[in-house]
C-alpha positions in Angstrom: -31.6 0.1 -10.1 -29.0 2.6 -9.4 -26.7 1.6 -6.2 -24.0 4.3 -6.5 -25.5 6.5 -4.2 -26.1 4.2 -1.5 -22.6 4.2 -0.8 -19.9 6.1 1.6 -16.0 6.5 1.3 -14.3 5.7 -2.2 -11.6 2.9 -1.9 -8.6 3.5 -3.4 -6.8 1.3 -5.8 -3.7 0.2 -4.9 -1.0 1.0 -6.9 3.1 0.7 -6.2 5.5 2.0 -8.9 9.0 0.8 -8.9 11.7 3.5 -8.5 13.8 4.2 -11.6 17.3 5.6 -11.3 17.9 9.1 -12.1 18.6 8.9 -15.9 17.9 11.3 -19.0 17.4 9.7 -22.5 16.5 11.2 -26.1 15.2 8.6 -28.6 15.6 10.5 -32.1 15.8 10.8 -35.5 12.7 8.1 -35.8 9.3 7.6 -37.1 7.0 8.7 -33.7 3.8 7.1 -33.3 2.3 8.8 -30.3 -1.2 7.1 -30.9 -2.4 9.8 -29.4 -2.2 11.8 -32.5 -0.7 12.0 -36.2 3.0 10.6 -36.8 6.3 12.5 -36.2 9.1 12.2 -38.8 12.1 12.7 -37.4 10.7 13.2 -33.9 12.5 13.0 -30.6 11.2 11.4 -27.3 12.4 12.4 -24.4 13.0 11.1 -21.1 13.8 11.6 -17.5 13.5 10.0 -14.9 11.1 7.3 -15.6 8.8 9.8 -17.2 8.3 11.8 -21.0 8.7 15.0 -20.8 8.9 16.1 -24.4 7.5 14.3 -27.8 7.9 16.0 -31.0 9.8 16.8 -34.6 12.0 19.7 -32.9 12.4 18.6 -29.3 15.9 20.3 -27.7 17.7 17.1 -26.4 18.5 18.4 -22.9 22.6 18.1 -22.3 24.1 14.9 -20.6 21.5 13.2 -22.0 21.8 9.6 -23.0 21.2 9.3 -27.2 19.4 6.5 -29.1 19.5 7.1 -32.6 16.4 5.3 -33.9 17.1 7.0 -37.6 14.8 4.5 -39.8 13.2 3.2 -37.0 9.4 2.6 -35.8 9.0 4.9 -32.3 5.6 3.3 -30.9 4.3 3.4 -27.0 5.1 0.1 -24.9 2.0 -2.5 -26.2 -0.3 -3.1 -22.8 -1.5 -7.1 -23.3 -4.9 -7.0 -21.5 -5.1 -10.6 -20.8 -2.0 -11.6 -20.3 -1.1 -14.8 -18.2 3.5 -14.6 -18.4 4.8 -15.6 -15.3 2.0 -17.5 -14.0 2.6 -20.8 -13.9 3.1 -23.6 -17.2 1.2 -22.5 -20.2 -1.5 -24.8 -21.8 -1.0 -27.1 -18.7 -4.3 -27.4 -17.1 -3.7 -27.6 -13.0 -0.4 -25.6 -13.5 -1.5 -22.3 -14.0 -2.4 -19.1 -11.1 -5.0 -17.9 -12.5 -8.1 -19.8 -10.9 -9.2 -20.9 -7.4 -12.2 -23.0 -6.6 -15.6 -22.3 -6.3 -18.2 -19.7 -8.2 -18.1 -16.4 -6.3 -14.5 -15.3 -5.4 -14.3 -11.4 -6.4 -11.7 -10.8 -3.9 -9.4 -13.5 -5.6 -6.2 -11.7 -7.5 -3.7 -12.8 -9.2 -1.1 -11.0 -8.1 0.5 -13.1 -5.7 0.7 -16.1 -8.1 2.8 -13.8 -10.8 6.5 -14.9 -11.0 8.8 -11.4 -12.0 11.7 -14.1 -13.2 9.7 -16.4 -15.0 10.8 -16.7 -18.5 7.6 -15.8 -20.9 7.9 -12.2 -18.8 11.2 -11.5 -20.4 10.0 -13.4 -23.8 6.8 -10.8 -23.8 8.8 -7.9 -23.5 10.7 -8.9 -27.0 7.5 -8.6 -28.8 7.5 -4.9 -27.5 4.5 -5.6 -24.3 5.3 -3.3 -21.0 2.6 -4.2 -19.5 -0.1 -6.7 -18.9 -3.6 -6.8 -16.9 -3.5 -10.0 -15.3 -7.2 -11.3 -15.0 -8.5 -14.6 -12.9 -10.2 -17.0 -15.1 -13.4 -19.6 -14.0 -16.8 -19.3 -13.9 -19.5 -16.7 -12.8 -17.2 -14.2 -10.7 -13.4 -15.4 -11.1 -11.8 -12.7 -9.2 -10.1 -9.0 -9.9 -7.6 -8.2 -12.2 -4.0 -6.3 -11.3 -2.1 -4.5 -13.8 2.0 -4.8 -13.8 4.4 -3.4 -15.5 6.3 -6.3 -17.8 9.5 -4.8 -14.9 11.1 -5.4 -11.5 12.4 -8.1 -8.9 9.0 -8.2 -7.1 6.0 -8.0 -8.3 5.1 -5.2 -5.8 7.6 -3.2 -7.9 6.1 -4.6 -11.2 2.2 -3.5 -9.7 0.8 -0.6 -11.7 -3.1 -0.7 -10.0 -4.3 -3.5 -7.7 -7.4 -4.0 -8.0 -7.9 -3.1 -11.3 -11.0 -4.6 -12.5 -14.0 -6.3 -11.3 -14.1 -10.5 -13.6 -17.9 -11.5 -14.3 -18.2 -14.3 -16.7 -21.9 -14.9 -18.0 -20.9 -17.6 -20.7 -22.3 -21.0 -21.2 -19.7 -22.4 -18.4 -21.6 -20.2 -16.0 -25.0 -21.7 -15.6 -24.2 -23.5 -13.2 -23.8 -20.7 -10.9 -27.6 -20.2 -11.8 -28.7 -23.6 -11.7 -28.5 -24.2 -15.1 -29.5 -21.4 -16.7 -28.7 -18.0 -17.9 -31.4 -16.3 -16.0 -30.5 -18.2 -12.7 -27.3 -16.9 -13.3 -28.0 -12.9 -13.8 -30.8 -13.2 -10.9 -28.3 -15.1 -8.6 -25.6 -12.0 -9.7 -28.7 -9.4 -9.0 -28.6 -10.9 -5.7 -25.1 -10.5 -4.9 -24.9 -7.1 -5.8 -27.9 -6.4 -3.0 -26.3 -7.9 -0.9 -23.5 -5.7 -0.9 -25.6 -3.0 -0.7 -27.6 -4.1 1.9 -24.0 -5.3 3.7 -22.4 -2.1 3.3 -25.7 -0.1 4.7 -25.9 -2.0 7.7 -21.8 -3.0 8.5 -22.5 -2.5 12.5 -25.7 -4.7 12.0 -23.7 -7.5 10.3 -20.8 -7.4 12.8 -23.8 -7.8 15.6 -24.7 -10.5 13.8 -28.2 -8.5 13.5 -28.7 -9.1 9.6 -29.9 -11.5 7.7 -27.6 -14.4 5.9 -26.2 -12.9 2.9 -25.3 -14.5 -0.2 -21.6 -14.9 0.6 -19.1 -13.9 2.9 -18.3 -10.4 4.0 -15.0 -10.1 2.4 -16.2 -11.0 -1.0 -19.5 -9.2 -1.0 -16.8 -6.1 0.1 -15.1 -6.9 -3.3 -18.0 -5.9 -4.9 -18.1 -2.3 -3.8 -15.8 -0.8 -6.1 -17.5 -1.8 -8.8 -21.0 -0.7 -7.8 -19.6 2.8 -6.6 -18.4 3.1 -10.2 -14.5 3.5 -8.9 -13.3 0.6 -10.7 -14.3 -1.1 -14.6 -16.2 -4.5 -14.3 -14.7 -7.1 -17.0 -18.0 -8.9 -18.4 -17.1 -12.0 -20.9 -20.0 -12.9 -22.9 -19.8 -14.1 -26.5 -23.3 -14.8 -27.4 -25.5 -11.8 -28.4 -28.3 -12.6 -25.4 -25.6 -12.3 -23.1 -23.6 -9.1 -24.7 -27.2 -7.9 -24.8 -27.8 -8.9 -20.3 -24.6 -7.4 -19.9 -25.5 -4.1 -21.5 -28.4 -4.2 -19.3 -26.8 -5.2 -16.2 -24.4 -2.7 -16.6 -27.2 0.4 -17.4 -28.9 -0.7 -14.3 -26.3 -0.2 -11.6 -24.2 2.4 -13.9 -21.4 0.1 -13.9 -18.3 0.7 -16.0 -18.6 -1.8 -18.0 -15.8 -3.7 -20.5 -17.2 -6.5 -22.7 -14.2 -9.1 -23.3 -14.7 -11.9 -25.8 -17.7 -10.5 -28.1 -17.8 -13.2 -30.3 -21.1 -12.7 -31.5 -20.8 -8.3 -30.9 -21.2 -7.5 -35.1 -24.9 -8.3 -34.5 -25.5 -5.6 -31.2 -22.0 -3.1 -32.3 -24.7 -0.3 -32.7 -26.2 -1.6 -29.0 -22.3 -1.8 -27.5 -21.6 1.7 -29.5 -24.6 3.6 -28.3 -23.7 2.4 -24.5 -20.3 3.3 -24.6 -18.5 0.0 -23.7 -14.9 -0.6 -24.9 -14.8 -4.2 -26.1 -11.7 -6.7 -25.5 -11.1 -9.6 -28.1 -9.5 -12.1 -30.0 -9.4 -10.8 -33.6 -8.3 -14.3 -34.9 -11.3 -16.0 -33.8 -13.8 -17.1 -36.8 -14.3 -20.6 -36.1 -18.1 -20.8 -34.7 -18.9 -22.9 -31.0 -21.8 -23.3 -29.1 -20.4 -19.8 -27.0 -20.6 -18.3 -30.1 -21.7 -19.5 -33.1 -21.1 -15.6 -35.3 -17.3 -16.0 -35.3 -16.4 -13.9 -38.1 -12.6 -12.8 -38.8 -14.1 -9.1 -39.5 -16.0 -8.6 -36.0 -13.2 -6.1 -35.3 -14.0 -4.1 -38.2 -17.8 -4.3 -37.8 -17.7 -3.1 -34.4 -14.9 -0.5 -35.3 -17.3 0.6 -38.2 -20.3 1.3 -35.6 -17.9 3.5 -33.1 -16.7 0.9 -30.4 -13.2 1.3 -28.8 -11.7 -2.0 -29.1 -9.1 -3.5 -27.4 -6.9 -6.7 -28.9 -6.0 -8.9 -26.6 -4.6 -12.2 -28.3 -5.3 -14.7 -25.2 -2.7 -17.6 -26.6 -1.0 -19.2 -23.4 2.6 -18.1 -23.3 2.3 -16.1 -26.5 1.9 -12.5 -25.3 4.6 -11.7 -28.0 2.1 -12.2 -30.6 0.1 -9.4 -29.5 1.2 -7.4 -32.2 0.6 -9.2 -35.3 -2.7 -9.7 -33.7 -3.3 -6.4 -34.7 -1.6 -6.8 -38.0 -4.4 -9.7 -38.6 -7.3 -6.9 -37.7 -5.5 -4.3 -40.2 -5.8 -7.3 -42.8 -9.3 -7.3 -42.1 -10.7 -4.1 -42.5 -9.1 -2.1 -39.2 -7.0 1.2 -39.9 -3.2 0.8 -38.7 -3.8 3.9 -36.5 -6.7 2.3 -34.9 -5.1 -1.2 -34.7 -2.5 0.7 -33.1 -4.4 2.6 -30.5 -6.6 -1.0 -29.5 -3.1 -2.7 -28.2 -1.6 1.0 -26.5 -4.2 3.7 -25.7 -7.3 2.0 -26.1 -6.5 -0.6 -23.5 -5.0 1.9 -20.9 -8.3 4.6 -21.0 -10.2 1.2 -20.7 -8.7 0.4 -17.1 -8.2 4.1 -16.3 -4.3 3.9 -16.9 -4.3 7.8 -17.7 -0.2 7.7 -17.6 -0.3 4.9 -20.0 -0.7 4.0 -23.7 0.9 7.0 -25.2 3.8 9.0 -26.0 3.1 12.0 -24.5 4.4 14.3 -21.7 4.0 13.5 -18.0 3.5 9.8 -19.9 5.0 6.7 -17.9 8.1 6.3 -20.3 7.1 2.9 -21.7 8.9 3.0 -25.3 9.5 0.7 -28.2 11.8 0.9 -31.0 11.1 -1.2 -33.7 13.0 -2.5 -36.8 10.3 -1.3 -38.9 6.6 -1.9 -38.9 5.9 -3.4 -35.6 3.2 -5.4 -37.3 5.2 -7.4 -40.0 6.4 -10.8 -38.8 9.8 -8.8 -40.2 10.4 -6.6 -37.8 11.4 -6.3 -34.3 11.7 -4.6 -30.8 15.4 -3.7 -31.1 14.8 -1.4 -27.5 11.9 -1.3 -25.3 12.2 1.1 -22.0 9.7 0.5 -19.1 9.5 3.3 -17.0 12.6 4.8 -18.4 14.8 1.9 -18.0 16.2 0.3 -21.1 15.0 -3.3 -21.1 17.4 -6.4 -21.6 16.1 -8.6 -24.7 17.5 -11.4 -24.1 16.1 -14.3 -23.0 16.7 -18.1 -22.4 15.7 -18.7 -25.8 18.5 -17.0 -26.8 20.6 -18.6 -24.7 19.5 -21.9 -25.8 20.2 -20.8 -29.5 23.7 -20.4 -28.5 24.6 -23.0 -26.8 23.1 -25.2 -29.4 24.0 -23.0 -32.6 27.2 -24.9 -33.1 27.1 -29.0 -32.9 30.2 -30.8 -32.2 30.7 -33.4 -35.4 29.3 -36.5 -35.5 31.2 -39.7 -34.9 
């Protein structure tokens, strides 16, 4: 079934930038890593005003501006963690988190208002060299939508980058109950939905009459769902197991949705199905011990599905560790993935999965969203020694560090 074409007016995603003030800065002298192409030695990044304008070994370094010298240094985009959870509420703590409400069917739930800009994992995330996060609701069935922020800003409507940003469906094992008890309860009751909409947003002056008959949820949520169906916006489908990879291949070829598969525990066994459909694939690289979700954990599923053509993203999902995104990918390199590419699935990969065509590279007319490293961004020996988001250079310290210092000198014992 195709419902595209059933529809009228595109909506348009929200999105809020926060201003930047008028600044010029040249990173040079460093090893570039664009990830949008080969490395630069000795390259130069420039920027202005929040954006790049120039990338490249003999870049003119424009006068007045200000100089990092980043000779011996690692130049890598800003990492994008594409599930993170900083800044909403205690992590680990069940009850404590943002990230949930109640019930089965809530696509018009975001997160957005539950993120905190001065909560303290924000500022620890940016140390590990993440700019920005995608923020999605967690629960069963249909959870919500996701928003993307920028990792800075007061408020988070100067932190938003798009709002929404992706429709959540969930067709694991802790979904059946949204279909009775079973997984095809659960993809007939999300068939419904989706005509619902349809059928809702063919006959609006009908349903305001009160002339229709009783859809399968309210107006506001089956209104969530048009984005999705009209092909404006990706649709997040978590499924580990291959029969529900395999239903959400399907689902997504019969209403053209633009799909991304997140979890893919069990995706080695389908990667030429997920290849050959053209779905970019979030996961947990680190995930090889097996559970009734997914009993084909392997530590090289990364590989295997990089090996049959599918974009991966790497999104480490520990609560409170966004940090650790990178080594992550240093775990996936171990195992089989090129650096290049284990690069590209925490920067550029992630961004032309949500449509972030200003992100995830280093680039001109790029959002400047730039990391210096110490060296190899994916030894546990290296570090972000400056990380710019949108231009402005980023304070890395945190209350960690503050803690250290306080504490780093004991008075003696009695």
């Amino acid at each position: 079934m195709n419902g595209r074409w059933l529809f009228g007016a595109v909506v348009t995603a929200h999105a809020v930038v926060a201003p930047v003030a008028a600044q010029t800065i040249a990173i040079t002298g460093g090893t570039v890593f664009p990830a949008s192409g080969p490395r630069i030695e000795r390259g130069t990044v420039v920027m202005v005003n929040g954006k790049i304008t120039a990338v490249g070994p003999n870049v003119a370094v424009p006068a007045g501006a200000t100089i990092v010298d980043a000779t011996g240094k690692w130049v890598t985009p800003g990492l994008i963690h594409a599930a993170a959870s900083a800044g909403t509420g205690v992590a680990g703590l069940g009850g404590l988190g943002e990230s949930s409400v109640s019930g089965e069917v809530n696509p018009s739930f975001t997160m957005t208002d539950g993120i905190d800009p001065a909560a303290l994992p924000i500022a620890v995330a940016r140390t590990g060299g993440i700019t920005t996060g995608v923020y999605n609701p967690r629960g069963p069935f249909i959870p919500g939508t996701a928003v993307v922020v920028d990792f800075a800003g007061e408020t988070v409507d100067q932190m938003i980058v798009r709002s929404p940003a992706a429709l959540l469906i969930d067709l694991n094992d802790g979904s059946k109950g949204a279909g009775g008890g079973a997984r095809a309860g659960t993809i007939a009751r999300l068939t419904r939905l989706f005509a619902d909409a349809i059928e809702y947003d063919r006959r609006r002056l009908e349903y305001k009459r009160r002339a229709t008959q009783a859809f399968s949820a309210p107006a506001a949520e089956l209104e969530a769902l048009l984005p999705a169906l009209r092909g404006t916006m990706p649709v997040v489908i978590t499924a580990n197991r291959r029969i529900d990879i395999t239903n959400a291949l399907k689902i997504g070829r019969d209403y053209r949705l633009k799909v991304i598969l997140s979890g893919a525990i069990e995706g080695w066994q389908v990667a030429s199905a997920i290849a050959a459909a053209g779905v970019p694939v979030i996961m947990e690289p680190n995930r090889d011990i097996p559970s009734f979700d997914g009993l084909g954990a392997r530590l090289d599923n990364v590989t295997l599905l990089r090996k049959a053509g599918v974009k991966v993203v790497i999104a480490q999902g520990d609560p409170g560790g966004e940090r650790t995104l990178r080594y992550a990918a240093g775990n996936a390199v171990r195992n089989g993935v090129s650096w290049d590419d284990a690069l590209r699935m925490i920067t550029s990969w992630p961004a032309d999965a949500f449509g972030l065509s200003q992100y995830g590279s280093l680039a001109a007319g790029k959002v400047a969203n730039v990391v210096v490293w110490s060296g190899d961004p994916f030894e546990f020996s290296s570090a972000a020694e400056r990380v710019f988001i949108r231009g402005q250079d980023m304070s890395l310290r945190t209350r960690e560090h503050e803690l250290r210092d306080r504490y780093r000198t004991l008075p003696p014992s009695r």
